[in-house]
RODO-2510 file (C-alpha; in nm, 4 decimals, decimal comma):
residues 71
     n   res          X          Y          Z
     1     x     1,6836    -0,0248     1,9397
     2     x     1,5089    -0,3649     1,8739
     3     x     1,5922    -0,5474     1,5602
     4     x     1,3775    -0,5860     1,2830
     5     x     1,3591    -0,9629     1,3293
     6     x     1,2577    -0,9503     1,6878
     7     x     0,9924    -0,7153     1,6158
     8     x     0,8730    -0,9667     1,3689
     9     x     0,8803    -1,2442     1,6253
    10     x     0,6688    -1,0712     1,8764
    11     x     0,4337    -0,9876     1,6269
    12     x     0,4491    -1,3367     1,3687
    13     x     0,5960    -1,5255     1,6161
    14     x     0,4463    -1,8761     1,7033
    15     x     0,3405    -1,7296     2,0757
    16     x     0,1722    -1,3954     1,9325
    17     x    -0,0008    -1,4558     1,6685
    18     x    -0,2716    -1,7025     1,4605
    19     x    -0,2164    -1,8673     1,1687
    20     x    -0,2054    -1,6967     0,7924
    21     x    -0,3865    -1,7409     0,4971
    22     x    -0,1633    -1,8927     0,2322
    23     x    -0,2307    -1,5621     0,0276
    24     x    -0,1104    -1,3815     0,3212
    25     x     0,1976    -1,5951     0,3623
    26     x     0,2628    -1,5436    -0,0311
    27     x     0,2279    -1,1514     0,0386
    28     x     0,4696    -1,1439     0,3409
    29     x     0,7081    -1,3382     0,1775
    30     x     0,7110    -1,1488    -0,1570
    31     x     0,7030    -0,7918     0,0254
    32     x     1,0356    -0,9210     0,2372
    33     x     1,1702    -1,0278    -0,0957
    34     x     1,1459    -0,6829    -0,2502
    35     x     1,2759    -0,5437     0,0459
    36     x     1,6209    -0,6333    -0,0041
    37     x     1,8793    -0,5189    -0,2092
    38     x     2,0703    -0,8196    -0,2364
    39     x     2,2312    -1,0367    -0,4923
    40     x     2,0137    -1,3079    -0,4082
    41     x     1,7165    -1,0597    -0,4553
    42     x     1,8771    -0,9348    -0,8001
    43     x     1,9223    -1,2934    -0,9426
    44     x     1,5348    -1,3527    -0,9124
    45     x     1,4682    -1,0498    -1,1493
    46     x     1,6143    -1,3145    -1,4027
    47     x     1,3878    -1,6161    -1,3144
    48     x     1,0867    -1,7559    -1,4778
    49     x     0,7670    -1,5750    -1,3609
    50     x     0,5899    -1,9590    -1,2400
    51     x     0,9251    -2,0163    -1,0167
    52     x     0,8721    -1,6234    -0,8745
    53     x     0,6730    -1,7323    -0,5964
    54     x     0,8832    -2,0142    -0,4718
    55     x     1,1530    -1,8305    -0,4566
    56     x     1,0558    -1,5715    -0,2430
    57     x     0,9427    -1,8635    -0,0053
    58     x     1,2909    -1,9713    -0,0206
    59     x     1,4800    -1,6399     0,0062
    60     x     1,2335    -1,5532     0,3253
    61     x     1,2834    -1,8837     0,5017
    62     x     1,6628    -1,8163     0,4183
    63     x     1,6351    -1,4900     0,5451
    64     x     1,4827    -1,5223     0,8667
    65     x     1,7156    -1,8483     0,9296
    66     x     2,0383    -1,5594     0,8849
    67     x     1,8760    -1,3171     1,0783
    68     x     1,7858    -1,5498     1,4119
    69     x     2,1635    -1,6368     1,3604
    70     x     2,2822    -1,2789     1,3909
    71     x     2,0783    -1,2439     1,7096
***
């Protein structure tokens, strides 16, 4: 079984793919926010709605980062 994140590097990785439109980045990182049930995930439910966005950039840069670690 491959892991998710090295499914996501063949397909977003910098060798497999072209660049994304900010509003695509903004999606990816917002779905892969929602996607975990997390206490870091929980804690944005009590953020204000103009820092929403940022933090999901956050969270998903954090997130891969763990994730390449674990491999």
């Amino acid at each position: 079984m491959t892991s998710l994140v090295l499914q996501d590097l063949a397909t977003f990785g910098p060798d497999h793919c072209q660049s994304v439109s900010y509003e695509q980045a903004v999606d990816y990182t917002k779905k892969l926010t929602e996607s975990q049930y997390e206490n870091f995930t929980v804690a944005s439910w009590f953020l204000p709605k103009p820092m929403k966005q940022d933090f999901h950039a956050v969270y998903s840069f954090c997130r891969w980062a763990d994730d390449l670690g674990d491999e």
